[in-house]
C-alpha positions in Angstrom: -42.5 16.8 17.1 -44.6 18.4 20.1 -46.5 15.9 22.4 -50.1 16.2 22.6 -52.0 15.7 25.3 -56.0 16.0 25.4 -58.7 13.9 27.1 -60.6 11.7 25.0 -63.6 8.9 25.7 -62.7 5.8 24.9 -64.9 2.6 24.4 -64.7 -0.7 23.3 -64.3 0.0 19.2 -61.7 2.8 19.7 -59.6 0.2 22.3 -59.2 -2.2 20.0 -58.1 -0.2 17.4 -55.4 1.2 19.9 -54.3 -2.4 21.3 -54.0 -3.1 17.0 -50.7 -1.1 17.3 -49.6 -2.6 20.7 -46.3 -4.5 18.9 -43.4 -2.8 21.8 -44.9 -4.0 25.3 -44.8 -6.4 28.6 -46.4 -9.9 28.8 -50.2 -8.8 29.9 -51.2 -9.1 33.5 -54.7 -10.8 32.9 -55.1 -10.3 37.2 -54.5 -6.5 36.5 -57.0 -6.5 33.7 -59.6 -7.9 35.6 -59.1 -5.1 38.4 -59.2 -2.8 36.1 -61.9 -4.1 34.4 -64.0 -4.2 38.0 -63.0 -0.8 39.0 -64.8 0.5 35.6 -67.8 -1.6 35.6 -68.6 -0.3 39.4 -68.0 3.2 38.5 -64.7 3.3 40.2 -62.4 4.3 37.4 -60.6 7.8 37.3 -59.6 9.2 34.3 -56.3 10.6 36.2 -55.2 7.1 37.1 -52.9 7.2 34.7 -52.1 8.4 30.6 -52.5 6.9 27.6 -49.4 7.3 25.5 -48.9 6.5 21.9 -45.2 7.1 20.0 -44.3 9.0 17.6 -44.6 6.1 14.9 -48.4 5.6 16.0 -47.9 2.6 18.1 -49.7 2.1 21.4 -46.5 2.4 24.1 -48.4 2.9 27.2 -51.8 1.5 28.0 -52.8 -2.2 27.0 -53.9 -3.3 30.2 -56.4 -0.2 30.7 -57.4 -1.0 27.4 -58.0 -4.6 27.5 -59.9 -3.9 30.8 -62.4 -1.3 28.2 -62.7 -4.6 26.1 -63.4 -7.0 29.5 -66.2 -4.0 30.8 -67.7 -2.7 27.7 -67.7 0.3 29.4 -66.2 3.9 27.6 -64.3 5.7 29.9 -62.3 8.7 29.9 -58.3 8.9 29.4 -55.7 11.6 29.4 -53.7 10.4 26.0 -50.7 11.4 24.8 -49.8 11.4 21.5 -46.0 12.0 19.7 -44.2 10.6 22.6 -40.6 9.8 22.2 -40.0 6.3 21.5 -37.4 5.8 24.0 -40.0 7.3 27.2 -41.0 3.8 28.5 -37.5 3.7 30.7 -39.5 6.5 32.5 -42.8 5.5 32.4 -44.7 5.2 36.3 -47.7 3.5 36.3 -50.2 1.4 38.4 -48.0 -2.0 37.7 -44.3 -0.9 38.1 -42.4 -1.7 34.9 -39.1 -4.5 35.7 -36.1 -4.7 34.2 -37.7 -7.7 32.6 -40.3 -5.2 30.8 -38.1 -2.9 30.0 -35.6 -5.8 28.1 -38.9 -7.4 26.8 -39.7 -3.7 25.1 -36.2 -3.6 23.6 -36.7 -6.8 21.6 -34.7 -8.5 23.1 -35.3 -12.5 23.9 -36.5 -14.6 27.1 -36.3 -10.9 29.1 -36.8 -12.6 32.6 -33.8 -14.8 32.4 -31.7 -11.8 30.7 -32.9 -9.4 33.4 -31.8 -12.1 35.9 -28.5 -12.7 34.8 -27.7 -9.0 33.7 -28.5 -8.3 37.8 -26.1 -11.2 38.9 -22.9 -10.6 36.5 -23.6 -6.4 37.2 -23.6 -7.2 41.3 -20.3 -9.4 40.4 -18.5 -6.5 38.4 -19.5 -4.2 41.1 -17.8 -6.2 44.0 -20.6 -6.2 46.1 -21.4 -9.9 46.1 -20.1 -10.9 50.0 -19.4 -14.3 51.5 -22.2 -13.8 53.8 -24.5 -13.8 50.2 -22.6 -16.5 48.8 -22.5 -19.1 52.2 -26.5 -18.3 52.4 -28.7 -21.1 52.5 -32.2 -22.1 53.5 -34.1 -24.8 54.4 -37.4 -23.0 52.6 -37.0 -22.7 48.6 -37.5 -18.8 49.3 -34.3 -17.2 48.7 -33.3 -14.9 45.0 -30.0 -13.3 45.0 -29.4 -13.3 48.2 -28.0 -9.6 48.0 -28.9 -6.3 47.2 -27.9 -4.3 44.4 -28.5 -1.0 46.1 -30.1 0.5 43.2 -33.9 2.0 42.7 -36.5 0.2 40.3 -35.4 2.8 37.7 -31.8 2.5 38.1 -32.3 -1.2 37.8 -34.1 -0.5 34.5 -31.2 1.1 33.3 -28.6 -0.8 34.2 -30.3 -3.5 32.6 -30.7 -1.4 29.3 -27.2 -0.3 29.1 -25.3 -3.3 29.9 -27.7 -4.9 26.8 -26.7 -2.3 24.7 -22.8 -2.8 25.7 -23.1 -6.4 25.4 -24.5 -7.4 21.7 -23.8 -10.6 22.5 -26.4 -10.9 25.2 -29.1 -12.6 23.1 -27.0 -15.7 21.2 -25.5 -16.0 24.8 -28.5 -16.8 26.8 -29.5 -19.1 23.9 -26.6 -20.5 24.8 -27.3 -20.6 28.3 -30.5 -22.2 27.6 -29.2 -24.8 25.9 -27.0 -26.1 27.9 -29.7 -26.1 31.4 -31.5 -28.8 28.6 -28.8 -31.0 30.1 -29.0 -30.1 33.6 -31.7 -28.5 35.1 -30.0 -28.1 38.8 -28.4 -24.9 37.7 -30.9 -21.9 36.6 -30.0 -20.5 33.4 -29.3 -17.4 34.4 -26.3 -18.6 36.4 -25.3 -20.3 33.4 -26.3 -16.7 31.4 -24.2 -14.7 34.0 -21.3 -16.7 33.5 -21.2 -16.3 30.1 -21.5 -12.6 30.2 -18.6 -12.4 31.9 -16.5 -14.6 29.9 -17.6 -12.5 27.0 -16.5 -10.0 28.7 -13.0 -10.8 29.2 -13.0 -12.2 25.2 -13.4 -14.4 22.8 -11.3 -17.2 23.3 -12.6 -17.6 27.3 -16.3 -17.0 25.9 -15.1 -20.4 23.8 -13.2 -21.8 26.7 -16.3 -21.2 29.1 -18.9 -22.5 27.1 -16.4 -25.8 26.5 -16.7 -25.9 30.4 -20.4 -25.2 31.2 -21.2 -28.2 28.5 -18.6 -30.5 30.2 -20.7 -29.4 33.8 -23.8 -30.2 32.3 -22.9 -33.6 30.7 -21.4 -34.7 33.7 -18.7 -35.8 30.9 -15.2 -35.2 33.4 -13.4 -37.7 34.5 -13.0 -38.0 37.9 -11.4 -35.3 40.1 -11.7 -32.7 37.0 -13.3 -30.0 38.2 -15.9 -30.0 35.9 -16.4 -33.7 37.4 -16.1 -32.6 41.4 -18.2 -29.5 40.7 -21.0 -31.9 39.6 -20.8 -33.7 42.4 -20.8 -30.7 44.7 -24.4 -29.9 42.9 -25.6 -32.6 43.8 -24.8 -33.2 47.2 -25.8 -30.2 47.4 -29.6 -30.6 45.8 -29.8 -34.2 48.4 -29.5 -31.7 51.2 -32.7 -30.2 51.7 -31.4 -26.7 51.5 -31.8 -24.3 48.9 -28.4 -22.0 48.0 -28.9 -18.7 46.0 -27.7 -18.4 42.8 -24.5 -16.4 43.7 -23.5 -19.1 46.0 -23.9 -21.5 42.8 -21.9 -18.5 40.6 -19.5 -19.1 43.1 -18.8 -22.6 42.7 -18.8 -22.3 39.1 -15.8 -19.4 39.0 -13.9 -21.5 41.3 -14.2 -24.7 39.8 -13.5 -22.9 36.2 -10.1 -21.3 37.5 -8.8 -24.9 38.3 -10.3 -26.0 35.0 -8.5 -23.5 32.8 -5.2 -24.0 34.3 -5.7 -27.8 34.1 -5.6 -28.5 37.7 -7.2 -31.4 39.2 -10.0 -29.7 42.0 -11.2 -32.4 44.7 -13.2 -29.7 47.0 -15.3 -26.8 45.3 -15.1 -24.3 47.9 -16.0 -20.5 47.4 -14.0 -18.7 50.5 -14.7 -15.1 49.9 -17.5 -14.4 47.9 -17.4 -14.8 43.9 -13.4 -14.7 42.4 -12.2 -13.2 40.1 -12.6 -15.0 36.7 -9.3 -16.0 34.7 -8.8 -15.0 31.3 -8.6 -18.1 28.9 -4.8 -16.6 26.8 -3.7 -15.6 30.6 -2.7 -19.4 31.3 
């Protein structure tokens, strides 16, 4: 089916109708509504901002904030729209607020998207070996650090490497349910640490997906006896929370992979220590 593309004037009634078939998009931006919406009320609007874009099954795919910001003005201005474009064409999409990895995920259907995105970038920058010590011994006396490290990829490569490693992973949704669940118990840890180190579990199969979840649970509860690892990792988070610095979450990725490699082999761990950056993870049937 072509794509058509014409210029059409549209006002309140016909915005409404679009933002009716708005059921694939981002969380709204009210703050870029309400720019939007001053831009057109002083006269300010260009109709070559940006398109309008509706799929090939009719629904709106790119557009809700322009249109919301018709609805806020009660103005009618003019768009570019196009119409018949392929579902798939938001992973290329270029507008006024950059789509994230989070949008992209949120698109997709798939569940709490900003925690996802999160833990897709942390267990991908793992996998790719490019989480250093320098990232992981980073700390901060300001509660201003993410990641600590870059993944060296564009906005749009992000996107996709979000996309694909969903697509790979099927298990990605139940798992940061998972992940979820278990922060209930202990909120020190964000859930995307817990997310990414269930990914890779997953990874490496089912029995150390099992194995790992056993483990995070044990962490949260604080249920370990004493010099478990589970037990002297706690303690480690702690300590470390009393300290008035703030560590990234591949330092706390870190502990975790260390503390889980002494757990799995049934080893009592005293000092949860990550020397050079983030381990490698052991595999559950390899001990």
């Amino acid at each position: 089916m072509t794509i058509q593309v014409n210029t059409q004037s549209i006002g309140p009634d016909q915005a409404k109708t679009l933002l009716a078939t708005n059921i694939k998009n981002r969380d709204l931006s009210q703050s870029f509504v309400n720019k939007y919406a001053a831009d057109m009320a002083n006269g300010k609007w260009s109709k070559s901002a940006s398109m309008i874009r509706i799929d090939t099954e009719g629904n709106l795919q790119d557009g809700q904030h322009r249109l919301e910001a018709i609805l806020q003005s009660g103005t009618t201005q003019e768009f570019v729209v196009a119409e018949n474009c392929p579902t798939e064409d938001f992973k290329v999409l270029d507008i006024g607020r950059g789509r994230s990895s989070r949008d992209a995920l949120t698109i997709l259907g798939y569940k709490r998207p900003r925690i996802m995105a999160s833990a897709i970038r942390l267990v991908c920058l793992w996998n790719a070996g490019i989480i250093t010590k320098t990232a992981v011994d980073t700390v901060s006396t300001e509660n201003n650090l993410s990641h600590s490290t870059s993944n060296r990829l564009s906005k749009g490569e992000s996107i996709n490497q979000a996309i694909e490693y969903a697509k790979l992973h099927p298990m990605v949704n139940p798992l940061i349910e998972r992940a979820v669940a278990i922060q209930k118990s202990n909120r020190l840890i964000p859930s995307s640490v817990y997310g990414a180190f269930l990914f890779k579990a997953n990874e490496i199969g089912h029995e150390t997906l099992e194995f790992a979840t056993e483990f995070l649970k044990e962490f949260a509860e604080c249920s370990g006896k004493p010099g478990t690892a589970t037990h002297s990792l706690f303690m480690k988070i702690v300590q470390q929370s009393k300290g008035g610095l703030y560590y990234t979450q591949v330092n706390r990725l870190a502990l975790f992979v260390v503390a889980w490699n002494a757990w799995i082999k049934g080893q009592p761990r005293i000092n949860i220590v990550a020397k050079n950056g983030i381990p490698k993870m052991e595999k559950a049937s390899d001990v």
